[in-house]
C-alpha positions in Angstrom: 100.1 116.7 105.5 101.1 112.8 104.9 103.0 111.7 102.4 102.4 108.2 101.4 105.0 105.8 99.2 103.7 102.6 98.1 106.0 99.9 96.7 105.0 97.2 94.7 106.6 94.0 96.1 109.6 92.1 94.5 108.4 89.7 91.3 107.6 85.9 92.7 106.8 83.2 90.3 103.5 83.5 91.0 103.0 87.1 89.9 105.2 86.0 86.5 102.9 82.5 86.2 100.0 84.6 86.9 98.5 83.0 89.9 96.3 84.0 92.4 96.9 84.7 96.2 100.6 82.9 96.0 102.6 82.9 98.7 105.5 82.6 97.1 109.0 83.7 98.2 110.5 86.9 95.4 113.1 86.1 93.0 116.3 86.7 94.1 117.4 89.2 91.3 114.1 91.2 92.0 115.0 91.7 95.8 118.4 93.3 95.0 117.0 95.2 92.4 115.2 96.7 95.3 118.0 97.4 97.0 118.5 99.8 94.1 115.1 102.0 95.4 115.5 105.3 97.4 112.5 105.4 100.2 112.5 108.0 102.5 110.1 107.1 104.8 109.8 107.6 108.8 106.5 105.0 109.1 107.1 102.0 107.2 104.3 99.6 106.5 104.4 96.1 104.5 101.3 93.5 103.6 102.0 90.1 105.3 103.1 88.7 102.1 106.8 87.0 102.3 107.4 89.4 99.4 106.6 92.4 100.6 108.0 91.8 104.1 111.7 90.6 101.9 111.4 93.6 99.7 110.8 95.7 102.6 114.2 94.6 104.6 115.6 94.9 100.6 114.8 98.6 101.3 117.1 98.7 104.3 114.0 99.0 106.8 111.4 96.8 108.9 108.3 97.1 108.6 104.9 96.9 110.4 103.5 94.3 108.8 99.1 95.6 108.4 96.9 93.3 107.4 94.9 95.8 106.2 97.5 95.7 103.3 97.2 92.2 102.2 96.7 91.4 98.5 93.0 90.6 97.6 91.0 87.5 99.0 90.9 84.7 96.2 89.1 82.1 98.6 89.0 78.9 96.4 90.9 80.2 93.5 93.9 80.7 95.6 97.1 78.9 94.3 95.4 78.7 90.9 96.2 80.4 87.3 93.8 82.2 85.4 94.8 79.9 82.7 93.6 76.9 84.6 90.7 78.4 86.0 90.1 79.7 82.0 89.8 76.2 81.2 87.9 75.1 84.6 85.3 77.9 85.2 85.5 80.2 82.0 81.7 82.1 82.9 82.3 82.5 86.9 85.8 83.8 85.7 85.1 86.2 83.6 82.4 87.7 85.7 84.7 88.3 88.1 86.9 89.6 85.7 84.5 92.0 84.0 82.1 92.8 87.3 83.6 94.4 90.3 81.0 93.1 92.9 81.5 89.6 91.8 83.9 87.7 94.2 85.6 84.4 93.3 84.1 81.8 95.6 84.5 82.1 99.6 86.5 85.2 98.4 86.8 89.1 98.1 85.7 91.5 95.0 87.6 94.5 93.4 84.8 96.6 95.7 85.8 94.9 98.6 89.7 95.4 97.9 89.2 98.8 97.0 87.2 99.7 100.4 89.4 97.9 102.5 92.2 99.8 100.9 90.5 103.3 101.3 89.7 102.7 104.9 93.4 102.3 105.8 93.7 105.6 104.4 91.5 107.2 106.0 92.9 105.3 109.2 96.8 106.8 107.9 95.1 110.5 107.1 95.9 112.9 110.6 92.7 115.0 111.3 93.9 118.3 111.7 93.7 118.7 115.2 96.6 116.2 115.4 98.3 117.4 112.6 101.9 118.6 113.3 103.6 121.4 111.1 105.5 119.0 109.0 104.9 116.5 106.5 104.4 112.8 107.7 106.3 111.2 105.5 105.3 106.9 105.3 105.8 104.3 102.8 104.2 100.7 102.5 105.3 97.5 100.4 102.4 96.0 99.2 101.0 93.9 96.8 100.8 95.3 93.2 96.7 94.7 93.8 96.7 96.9 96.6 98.5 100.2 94.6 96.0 99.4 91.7 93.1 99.5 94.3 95.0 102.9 96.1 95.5 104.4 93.0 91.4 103.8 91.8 90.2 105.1 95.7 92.1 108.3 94.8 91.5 109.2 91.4 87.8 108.2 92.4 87.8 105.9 89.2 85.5 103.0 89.1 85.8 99.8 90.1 85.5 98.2 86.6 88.6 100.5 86.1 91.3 97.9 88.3 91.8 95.8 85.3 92.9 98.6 83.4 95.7 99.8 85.6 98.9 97.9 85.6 101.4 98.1 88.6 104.6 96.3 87.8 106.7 94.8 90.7 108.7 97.2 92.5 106.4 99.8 91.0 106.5 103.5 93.5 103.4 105.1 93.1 103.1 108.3 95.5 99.9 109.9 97.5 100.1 113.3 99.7 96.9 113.9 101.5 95.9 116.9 103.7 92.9 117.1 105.6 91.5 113.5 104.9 91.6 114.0 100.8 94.4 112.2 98.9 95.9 113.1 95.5 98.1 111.1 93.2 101.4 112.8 93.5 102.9 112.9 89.3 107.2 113.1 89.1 109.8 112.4 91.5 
């Protein structure tokens, strides 16, 4: 059995001013509110994200940084607000808003988020042969994109649902899974 503990990374002004794909570095107050956090975790993952690397170390650990854990693709949108690209490309926006296999352009769609997410895992789940009789137990920091896009894989919700599902920064959302199915763990 694995249990999986994913952390929604520290608040950065670009999560606050709404902007996609920033790269920039968490609020101060957010990282030692993180400090505040209990993980107990013997595999410790992180996205490559400056925040989620910083709220990582916040947590008292270091992290394997995965790519696989990266916040979602925004190709030419990246840096940008959803207010400005409101007022820029109002129809191309909200279809990607709206449609789940629409990607902003040179960029990645909520299907695309969501699969990568579920392949990594299906990469963490231990096929029983290798299984040991304990629980594995592993956490991640991760974009808050990334929990919304676990959270939809395991409930099996669709796509059109990621919009719908708010993850606040520093957010702990927790998974077990045995023998390759996950479930959305409910309670401390």
């Amino acid at each position: 059995m694995t249990s999986l503990t994913l952390v929604a990374h520290a608040l950065t002004p670009d999560l606050r001013g709404l902007v996609l794909g920033g790269a920039a570095a968490p609020d101060t107050s957010s990282v030692k509110a993180a400090r505040e956090l209990k993980i107990n975790a013997a595999e410790v993952y992180s996205g490559p994200e400056q925040a989620a690397v910083q709220t990582a170390e916040a947590l008292g650990v270091v992290p394997t940084v995965d790519q696989a854990l990266r916040d979602r693709e925004y190709g030419d949108w990246a840096g940008r607000s959803l207010e400005e690209l409101l007022a820029a490309s109002p129809e191309p926006l909200a279809a990607w808003l709206e449609r789940p296999h629409t990607a902003p352009p040179g960029g990645e769609s909520a299907n695309d988020l969501i699969t990568r997410v579920a392949d990594w895992l299906g990469d963490l789940a231990q096929p029983e042969a290798e299984r040991s009789t304990g629980v594995r137990d592993v956490a991640a920091v991760v974009h808050p994109a990334v929990v919304r896009a676990a959270i939809l894989y395991v409930l099996q919700a669709p796509a059109e649902s990621l919009r719908h599902v708010d993850v606040r920064p520093l957010s702990v959302v927790r998974f077990s899974e045995y023998d390759g199915r996950w479930s959305l763990l409910a309670g401390s």
